[in-house]
PQR file with spaces between the fields and no chain letter, atoms N, CA, C, O and H, PARSE charges and radii, in Angstrom:
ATOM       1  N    UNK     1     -12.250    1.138   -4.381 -0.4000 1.5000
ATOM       2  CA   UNK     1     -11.678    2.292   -3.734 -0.0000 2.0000
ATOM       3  C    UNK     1     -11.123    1.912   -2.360  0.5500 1.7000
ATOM       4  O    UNK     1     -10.014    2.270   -1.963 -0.5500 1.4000
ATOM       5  N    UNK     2     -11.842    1.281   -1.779 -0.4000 1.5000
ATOM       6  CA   UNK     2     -11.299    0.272   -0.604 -0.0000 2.0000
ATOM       7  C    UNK     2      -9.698    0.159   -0.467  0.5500 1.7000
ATOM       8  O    UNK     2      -8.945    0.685    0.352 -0.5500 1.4000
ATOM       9  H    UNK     2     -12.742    0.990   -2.101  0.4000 1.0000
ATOM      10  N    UNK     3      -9.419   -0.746   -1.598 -0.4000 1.5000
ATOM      11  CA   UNK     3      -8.407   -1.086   -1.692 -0.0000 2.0000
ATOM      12  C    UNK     3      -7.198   -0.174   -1.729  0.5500 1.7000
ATOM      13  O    UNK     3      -6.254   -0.234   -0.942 -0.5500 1.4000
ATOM      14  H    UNK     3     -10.030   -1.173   -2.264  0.4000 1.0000
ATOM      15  N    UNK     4      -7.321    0.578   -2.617 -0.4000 1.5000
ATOM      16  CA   UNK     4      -6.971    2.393   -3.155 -0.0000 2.0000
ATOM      17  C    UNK     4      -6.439    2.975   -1.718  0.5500 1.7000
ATOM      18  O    UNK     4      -5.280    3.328   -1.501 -0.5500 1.4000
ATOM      19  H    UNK     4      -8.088    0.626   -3.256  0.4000 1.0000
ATOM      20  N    UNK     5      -7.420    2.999   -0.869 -0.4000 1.5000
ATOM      21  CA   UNK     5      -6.871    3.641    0.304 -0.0000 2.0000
ATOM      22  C    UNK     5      -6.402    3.116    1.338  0.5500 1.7000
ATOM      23  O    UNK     5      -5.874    3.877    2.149 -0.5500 1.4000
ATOM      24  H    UNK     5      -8.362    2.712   -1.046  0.4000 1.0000
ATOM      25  N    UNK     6      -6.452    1.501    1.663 -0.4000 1.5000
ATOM      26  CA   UNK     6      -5.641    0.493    2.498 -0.0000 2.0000
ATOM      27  C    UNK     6      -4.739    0.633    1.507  0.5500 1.7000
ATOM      28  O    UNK     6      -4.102    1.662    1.730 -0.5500 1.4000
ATOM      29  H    UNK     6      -6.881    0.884    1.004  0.4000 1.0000
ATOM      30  N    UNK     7      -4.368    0.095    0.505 -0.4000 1.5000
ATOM      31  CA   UNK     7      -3.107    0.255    0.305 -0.0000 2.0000
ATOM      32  C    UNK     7      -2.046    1.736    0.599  0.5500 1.7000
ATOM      33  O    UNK     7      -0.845    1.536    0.777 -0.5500 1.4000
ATOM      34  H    UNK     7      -4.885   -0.741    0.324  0.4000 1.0000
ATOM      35  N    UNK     8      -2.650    3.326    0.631 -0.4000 1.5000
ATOM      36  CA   UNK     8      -2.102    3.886    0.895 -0.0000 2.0000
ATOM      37  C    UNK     8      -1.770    4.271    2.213  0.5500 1.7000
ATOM      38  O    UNK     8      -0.869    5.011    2.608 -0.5500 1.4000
ATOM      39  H    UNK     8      -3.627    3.488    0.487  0.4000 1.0000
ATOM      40  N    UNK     9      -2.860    3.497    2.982 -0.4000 1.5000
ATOM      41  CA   UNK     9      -2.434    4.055    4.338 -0.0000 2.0000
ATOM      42  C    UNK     9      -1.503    3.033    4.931  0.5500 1.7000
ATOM      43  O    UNK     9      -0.975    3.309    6.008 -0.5500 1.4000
ATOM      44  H    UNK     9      -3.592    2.897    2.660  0.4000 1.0000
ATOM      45  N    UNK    10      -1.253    1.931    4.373 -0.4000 1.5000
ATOM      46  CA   UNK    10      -0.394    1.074    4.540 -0.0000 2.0000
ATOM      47  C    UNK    10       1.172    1.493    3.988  0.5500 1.7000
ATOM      48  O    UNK    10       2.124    1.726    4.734 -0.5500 1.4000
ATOM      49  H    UNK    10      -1.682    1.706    3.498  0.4000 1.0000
ATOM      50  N    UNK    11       1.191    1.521    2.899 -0.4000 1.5000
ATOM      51  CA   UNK    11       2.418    2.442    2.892 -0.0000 2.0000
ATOM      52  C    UNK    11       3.036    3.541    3.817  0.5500 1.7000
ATOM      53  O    UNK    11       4.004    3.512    4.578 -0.5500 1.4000
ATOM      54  H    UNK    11       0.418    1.332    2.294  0.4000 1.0000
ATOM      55  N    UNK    12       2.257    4.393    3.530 -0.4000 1.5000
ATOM      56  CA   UNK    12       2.407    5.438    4.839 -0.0000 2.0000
ATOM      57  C    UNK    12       2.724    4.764    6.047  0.5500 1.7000
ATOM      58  O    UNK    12       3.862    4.771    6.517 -0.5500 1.4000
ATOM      59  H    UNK    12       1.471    4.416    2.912  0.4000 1.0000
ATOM      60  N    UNK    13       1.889    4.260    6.498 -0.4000 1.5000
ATOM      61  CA   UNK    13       2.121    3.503    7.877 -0.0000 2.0000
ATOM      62  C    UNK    13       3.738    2.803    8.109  0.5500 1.7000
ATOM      63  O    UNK    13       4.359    2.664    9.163 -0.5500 1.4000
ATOM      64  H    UNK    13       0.965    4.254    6.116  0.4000 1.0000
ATOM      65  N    UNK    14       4.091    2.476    6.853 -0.4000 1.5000
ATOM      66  CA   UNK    14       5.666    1.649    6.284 -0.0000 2.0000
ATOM      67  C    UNK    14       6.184    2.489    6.604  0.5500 1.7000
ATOM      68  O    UNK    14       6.788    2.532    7.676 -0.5500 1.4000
ATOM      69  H    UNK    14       3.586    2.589    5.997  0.4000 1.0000
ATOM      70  N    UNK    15       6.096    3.710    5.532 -0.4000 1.5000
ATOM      71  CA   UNK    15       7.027    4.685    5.658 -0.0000 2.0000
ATOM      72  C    UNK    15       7.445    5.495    7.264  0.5500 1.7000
ATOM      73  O    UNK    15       8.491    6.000    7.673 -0.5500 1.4000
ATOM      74  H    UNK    15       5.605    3.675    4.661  0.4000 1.0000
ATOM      75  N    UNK    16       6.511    5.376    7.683 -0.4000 1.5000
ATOM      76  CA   UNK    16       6.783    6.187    9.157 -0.0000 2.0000
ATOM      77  C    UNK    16       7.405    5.102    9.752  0.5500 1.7000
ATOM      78  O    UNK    16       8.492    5.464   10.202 -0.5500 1.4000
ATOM      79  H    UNK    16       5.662    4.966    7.350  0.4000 1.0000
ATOM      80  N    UNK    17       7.220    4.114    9.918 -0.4000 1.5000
ATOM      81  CA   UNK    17       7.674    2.991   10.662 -0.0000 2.0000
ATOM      82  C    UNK    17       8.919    2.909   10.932  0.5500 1.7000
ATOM      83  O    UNK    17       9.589    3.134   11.940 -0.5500 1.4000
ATOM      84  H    UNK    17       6.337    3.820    9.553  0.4000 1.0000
ATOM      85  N    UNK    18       9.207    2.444    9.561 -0.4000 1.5000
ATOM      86  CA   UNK    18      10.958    2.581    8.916 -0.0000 2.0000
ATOM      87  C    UNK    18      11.632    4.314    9.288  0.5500 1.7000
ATOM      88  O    UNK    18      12.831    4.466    9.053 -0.5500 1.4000
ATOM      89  H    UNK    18       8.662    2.262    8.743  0.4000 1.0000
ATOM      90  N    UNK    19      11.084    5.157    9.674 -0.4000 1.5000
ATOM      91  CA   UNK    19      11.497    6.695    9.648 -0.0000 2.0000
ATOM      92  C    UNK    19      11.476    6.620   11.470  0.5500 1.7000
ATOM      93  O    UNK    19      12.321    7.311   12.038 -0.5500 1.4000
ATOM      94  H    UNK    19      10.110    5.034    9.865  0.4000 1.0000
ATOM      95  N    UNK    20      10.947    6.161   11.944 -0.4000 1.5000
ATOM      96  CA   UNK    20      10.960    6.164   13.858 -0.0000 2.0000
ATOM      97  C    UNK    20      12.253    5.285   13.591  0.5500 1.7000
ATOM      98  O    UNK    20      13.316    5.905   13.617 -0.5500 1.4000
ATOM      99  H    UNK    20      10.261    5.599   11.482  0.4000 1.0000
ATOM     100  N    UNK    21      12.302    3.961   13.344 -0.4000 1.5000
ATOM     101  CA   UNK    21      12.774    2.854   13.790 -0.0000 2.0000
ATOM     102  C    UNK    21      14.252    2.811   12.941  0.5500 1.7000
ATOM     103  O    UNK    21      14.899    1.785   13.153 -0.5500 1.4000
ATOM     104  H    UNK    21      11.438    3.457   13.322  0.4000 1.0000
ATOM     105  N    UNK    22      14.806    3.695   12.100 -0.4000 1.5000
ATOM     106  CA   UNK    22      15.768    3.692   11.050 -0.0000 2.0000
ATOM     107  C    UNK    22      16.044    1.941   10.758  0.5500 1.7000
ATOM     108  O    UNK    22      15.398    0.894   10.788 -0.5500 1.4000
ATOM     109  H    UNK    22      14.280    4.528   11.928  0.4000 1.0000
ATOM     110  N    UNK    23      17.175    2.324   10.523 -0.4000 1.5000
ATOM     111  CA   UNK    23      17.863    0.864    9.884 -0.0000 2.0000
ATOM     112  C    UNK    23      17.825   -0.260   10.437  0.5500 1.7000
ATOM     113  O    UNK    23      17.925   -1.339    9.853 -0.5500 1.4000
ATOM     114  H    UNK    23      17.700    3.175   10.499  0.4000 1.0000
ATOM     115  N    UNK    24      17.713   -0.130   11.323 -0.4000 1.5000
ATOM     116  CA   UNK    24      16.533   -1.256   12.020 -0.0000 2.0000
ATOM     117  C    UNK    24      15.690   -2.062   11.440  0.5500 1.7000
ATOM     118  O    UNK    24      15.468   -3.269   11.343 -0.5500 1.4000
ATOM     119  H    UNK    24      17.631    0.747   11.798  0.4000 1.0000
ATOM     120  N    UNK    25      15.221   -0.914   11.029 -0.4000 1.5000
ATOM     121  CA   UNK    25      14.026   -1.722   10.500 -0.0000 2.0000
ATOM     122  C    UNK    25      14.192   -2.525    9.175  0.5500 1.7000
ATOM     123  O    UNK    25      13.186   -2.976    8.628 -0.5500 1.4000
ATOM     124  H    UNK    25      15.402    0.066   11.108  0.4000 1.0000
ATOM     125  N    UNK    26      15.311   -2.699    8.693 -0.4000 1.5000
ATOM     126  CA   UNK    26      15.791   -3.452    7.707 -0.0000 2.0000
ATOM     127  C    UNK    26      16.331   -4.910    8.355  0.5500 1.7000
ATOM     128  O    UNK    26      16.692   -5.675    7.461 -0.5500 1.4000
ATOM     129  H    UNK    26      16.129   -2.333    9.137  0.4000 1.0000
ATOM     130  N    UNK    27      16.428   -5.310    9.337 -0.4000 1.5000
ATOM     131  CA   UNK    27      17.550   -6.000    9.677 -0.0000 2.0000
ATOM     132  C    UNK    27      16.711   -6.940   10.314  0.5500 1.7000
ATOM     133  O    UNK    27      15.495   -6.776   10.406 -0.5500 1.4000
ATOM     134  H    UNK    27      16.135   -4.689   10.063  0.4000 1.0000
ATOM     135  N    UNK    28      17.517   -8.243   10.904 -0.4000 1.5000
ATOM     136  CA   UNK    28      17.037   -9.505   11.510 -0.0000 2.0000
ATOM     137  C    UNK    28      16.411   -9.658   12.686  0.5500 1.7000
ATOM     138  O    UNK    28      15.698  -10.543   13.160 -0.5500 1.4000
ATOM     139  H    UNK    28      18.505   -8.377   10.829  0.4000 1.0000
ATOM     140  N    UNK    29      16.949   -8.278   13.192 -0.4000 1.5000
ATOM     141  CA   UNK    29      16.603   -7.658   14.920 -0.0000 2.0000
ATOM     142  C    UNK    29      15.613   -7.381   15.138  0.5500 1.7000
ATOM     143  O    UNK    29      15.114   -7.568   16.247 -0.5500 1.4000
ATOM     144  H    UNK    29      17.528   -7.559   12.807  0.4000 1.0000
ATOM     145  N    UNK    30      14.764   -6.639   13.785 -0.4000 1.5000
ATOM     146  CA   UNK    30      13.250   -6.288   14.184 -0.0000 2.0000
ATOM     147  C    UNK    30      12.468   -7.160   13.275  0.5500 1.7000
ATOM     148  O    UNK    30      12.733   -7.752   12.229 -0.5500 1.4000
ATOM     149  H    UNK    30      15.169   -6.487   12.883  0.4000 1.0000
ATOM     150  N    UNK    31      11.252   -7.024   14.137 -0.4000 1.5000
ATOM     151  CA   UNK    31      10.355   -7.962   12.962 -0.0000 2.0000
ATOM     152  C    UNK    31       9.599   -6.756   11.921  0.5500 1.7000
ATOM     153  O    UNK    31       8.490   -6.929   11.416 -0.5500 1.4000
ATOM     154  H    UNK    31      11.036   -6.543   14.987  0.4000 1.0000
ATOM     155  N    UNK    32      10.344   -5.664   11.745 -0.4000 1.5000
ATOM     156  CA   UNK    32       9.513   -4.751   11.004 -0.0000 2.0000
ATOM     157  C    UNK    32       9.931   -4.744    9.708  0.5500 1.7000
ATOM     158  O    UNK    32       9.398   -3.949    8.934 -0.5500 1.4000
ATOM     159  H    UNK    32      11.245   -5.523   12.156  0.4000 1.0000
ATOM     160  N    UNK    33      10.833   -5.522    9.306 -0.4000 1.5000
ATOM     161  CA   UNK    33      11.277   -5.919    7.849 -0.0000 2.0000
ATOM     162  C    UNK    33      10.342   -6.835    7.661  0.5500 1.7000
ATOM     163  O    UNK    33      10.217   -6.928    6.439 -0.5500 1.4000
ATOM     164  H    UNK    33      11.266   -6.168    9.935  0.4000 1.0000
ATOM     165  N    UNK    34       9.410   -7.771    8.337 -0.4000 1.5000
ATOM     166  CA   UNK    34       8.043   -8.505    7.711 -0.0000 2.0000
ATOM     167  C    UNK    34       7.695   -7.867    7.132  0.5500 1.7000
ATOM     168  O    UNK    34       7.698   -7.894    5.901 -0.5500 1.4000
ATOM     169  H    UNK    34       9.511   -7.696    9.329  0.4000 1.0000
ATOM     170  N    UNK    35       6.970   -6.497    8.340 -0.4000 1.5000
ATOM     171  CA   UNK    35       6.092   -5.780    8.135 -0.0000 2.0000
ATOM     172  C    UNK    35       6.035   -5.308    6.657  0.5500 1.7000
ATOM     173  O    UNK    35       5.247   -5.555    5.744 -0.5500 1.4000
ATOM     174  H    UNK    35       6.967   -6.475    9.340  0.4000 1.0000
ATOM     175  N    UNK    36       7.208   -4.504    6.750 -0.4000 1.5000
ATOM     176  CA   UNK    36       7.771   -3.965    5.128 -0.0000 2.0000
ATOM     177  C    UNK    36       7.441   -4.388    4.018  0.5500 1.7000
ATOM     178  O    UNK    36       6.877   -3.791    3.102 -0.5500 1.4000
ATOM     179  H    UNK    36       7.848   -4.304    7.492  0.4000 1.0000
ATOM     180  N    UNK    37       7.876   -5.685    4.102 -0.4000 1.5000
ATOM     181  CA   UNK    37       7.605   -6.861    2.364 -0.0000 2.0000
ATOM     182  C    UNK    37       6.240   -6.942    2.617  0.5500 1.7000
ATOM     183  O    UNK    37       5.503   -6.691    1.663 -0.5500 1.4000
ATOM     184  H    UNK    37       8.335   -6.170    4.847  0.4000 1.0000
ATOM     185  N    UNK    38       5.706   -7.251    3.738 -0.4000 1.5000
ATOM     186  CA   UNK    38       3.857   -7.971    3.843 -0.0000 2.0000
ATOM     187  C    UNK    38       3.281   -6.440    2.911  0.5500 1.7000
ATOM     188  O    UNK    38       2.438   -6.402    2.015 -0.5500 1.4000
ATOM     189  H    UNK    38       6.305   -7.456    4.513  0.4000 1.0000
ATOM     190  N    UNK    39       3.941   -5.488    3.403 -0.4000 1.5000
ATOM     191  CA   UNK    39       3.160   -4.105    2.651 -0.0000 2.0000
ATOM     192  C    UNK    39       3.107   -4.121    1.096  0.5500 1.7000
ATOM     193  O    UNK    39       2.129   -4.223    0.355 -0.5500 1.4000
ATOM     194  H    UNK    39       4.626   -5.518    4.131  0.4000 1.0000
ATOM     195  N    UNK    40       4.868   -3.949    0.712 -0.4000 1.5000
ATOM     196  CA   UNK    40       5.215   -4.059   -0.498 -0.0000 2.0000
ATOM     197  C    UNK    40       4.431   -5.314   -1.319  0.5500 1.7000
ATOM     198  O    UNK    40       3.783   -4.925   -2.291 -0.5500 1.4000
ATOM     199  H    UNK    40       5.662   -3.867    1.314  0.4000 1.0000
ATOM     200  N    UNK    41       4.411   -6.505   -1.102 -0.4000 1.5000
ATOM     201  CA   UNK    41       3.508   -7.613   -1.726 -0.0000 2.0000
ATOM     202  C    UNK    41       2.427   -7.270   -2.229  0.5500 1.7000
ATOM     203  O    UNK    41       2.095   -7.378   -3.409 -0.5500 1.4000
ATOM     204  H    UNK    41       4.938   -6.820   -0.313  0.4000 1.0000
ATOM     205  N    UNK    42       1.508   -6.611   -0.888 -0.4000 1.5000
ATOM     206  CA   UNK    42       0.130   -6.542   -1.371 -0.0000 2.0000
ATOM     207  C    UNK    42       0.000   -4.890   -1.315  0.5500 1.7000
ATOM     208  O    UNK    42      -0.985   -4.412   -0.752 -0.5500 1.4000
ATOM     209  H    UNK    42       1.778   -6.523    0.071  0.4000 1.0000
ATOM     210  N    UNK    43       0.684   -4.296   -1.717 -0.4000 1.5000
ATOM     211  CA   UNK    43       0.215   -3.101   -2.495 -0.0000 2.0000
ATOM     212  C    UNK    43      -0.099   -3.385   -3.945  0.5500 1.7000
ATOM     213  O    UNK    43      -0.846   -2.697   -4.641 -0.5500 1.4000
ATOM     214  H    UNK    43       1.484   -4.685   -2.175  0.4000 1.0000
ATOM     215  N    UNK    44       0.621   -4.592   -4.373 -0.4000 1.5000
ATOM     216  CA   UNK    44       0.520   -5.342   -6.023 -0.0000 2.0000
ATOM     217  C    UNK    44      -0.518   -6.349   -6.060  0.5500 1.7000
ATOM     218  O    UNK    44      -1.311   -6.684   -6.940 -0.5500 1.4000
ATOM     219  H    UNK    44       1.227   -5.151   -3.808  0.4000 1.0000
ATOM     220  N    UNK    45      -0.303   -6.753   -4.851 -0.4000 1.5000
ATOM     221  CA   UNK    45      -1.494   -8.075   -5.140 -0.0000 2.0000
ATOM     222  C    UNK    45      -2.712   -7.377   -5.839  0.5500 1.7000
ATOM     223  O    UNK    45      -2.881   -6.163   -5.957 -0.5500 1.4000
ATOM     224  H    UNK    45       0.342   -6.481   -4.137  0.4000 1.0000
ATOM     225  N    UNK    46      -3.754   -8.668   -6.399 -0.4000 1.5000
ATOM     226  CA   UNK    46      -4.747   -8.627   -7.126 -0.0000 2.0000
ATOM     227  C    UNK    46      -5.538   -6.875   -8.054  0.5500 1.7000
ATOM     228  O    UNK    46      -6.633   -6.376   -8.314 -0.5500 1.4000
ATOM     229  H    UNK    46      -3.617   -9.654   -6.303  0.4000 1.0000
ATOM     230  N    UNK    47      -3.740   -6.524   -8.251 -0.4000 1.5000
ATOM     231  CA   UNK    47      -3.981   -5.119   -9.509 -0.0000 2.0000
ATOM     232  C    UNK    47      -3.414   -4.470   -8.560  0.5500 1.7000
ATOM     233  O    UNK    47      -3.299   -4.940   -7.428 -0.5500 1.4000
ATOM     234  H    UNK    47      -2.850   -6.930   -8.040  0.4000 1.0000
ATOM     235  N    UNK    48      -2.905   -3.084   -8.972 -0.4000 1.5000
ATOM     236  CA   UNK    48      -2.135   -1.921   -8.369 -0.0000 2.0000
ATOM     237  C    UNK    48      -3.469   -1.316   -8.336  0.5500 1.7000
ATOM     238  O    UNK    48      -4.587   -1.623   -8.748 -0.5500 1.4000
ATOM     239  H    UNK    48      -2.998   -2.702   -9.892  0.4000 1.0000
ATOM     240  N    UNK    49      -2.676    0.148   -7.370 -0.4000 1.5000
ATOM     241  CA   UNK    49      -3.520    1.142   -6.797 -0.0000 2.0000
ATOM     242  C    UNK    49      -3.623    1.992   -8.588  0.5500 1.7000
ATOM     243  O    UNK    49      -4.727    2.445   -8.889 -0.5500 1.4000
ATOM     244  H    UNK    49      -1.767    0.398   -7.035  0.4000 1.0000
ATOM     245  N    UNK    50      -2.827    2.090   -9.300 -0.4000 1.5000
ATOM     246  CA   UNK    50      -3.635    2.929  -10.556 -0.0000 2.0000
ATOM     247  C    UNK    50      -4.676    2.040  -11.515  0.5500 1.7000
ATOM     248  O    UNK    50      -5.625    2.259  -12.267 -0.5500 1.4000
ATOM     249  H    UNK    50      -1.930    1.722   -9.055  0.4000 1.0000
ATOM     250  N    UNK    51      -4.040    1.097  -11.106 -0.4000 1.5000
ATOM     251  CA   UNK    51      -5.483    0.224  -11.894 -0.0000 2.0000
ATOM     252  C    UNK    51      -6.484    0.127  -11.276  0.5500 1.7000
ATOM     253  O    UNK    51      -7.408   -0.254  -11.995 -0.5500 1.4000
ATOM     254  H    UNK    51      -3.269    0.919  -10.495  0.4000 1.0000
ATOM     255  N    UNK    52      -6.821    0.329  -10.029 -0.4000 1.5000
ATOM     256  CA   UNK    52      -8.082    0.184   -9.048 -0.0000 2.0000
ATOM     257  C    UNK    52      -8.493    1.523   -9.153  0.5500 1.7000
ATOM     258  O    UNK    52      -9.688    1.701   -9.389 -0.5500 1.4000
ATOM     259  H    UNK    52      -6.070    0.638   -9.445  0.4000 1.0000
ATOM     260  N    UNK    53      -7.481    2.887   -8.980 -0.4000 1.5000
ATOM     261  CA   UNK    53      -8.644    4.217   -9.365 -0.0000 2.0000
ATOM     262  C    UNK    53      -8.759    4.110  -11.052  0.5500 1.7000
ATOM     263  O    UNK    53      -9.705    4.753  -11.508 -0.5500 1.4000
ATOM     264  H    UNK    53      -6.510    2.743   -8.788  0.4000 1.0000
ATOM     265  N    UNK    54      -8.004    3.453  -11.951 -0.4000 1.5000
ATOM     266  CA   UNK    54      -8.608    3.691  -13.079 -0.0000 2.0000
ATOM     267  C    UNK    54      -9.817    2.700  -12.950  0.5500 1.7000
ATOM     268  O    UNK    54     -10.765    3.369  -13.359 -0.5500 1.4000
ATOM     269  H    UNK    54      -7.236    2.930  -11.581  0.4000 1.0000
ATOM     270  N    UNK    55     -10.284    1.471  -12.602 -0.4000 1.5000
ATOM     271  CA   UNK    55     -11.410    1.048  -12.705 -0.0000 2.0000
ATOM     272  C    UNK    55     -12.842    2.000  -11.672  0.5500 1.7000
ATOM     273  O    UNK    55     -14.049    1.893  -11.887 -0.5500 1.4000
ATOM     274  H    UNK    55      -9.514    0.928  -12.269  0.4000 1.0000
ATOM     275  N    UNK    56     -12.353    2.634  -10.880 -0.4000 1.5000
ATOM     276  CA   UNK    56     -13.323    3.402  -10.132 -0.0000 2.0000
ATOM     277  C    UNK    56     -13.795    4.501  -11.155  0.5500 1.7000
ATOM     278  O    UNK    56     -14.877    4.887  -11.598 -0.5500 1.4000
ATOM     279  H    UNK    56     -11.372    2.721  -10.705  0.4000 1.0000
ATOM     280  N    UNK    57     -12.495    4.815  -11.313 -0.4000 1.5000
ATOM     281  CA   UNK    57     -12.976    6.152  -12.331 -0.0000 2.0000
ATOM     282  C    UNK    57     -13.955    5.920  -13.757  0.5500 1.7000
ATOM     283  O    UNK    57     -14.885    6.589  -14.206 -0.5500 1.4000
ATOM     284  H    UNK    57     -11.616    4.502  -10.952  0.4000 1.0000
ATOM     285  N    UNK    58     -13.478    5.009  -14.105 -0.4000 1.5000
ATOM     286  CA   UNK    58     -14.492    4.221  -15.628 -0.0000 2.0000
ATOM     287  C    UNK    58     -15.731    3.839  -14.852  0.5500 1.7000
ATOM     288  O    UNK    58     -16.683    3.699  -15.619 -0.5500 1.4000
ATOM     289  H    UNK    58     -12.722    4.465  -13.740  0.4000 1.0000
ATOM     290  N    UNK    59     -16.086    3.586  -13.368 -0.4000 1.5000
ATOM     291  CA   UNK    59     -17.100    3.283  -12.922 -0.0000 2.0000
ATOM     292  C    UNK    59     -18.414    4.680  -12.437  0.5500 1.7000
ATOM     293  O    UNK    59     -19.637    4.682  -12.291 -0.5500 1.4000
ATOM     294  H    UNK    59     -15.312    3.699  -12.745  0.4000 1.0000
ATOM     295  N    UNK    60     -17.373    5.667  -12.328 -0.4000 1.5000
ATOM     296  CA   UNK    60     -18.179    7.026  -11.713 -0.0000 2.0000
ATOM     297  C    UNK    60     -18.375    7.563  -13.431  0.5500 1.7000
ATOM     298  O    UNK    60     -19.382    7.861  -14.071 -0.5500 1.4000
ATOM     299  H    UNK    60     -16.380    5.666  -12.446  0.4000 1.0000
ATOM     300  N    UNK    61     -17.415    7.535  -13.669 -0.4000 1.5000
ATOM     301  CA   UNK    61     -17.634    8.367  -15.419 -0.0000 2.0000
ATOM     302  C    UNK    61     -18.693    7.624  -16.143  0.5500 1.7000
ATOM     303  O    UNK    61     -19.548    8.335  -16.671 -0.5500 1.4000
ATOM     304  H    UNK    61     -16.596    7.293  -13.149  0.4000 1.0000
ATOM     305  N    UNK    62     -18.812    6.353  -16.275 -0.4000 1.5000
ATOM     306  CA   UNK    62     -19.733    5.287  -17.206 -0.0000 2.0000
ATOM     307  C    UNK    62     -20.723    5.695  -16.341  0.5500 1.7000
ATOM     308  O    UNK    62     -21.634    6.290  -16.916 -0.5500 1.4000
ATOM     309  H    UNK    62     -18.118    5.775  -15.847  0.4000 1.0000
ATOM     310  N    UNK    63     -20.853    5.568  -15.106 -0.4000 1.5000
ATOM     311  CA   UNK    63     -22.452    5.628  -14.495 -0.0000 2.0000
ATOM     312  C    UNK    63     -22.925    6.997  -14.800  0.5500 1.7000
ATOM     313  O    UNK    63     -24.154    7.045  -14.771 -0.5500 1.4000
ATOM     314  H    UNK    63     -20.113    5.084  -14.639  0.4000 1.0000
ATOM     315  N    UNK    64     -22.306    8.232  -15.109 -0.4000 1.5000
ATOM     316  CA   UNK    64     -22.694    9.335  -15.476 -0.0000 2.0000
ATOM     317  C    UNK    64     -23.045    9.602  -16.376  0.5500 1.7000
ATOM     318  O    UNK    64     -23.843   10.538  -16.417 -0.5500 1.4000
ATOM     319  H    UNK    64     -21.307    8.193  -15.133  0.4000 1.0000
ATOM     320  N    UNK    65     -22.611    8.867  -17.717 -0.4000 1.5000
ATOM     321  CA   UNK    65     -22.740    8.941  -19.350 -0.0000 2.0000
ATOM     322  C    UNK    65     -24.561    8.962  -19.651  0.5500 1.7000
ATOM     323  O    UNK    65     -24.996    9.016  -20.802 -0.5500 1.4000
ATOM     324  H    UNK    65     -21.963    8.107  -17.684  0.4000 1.0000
């Protein structure tokens, strides 16, 4: 679940970023196009966010059975 919610507040965090800083933030001028891809990468790295609440969820549901 950890993961689940760093990854969303990381997005978010993208999204506002890029929304203060406009097109900018695409370009060579800022270093916030790192920022951007470093997000996008590891929102995928080691499984997506629906595969991490589907394994939480098989974990709260199975422990309930």
């Amino acid at each position: 679940m950890a993961k689940v919610m760093a990854d969303r507040a990381a997005a978010r965090a993208a999204r506002v970023a890029l929304q203060c800083h406009g097109a900018i933030g695409y370009t060579w001028e800022h270093d916030l196009h790192l920022w951007l891809k470093r997000v996008w990468v590891l929102e995928r790295a080691w499984g997506t966010t629906a595969q991490h609440r589907a394994r939480v969820a098989d974990a709260v549901v199975g422990a309930a059975r």
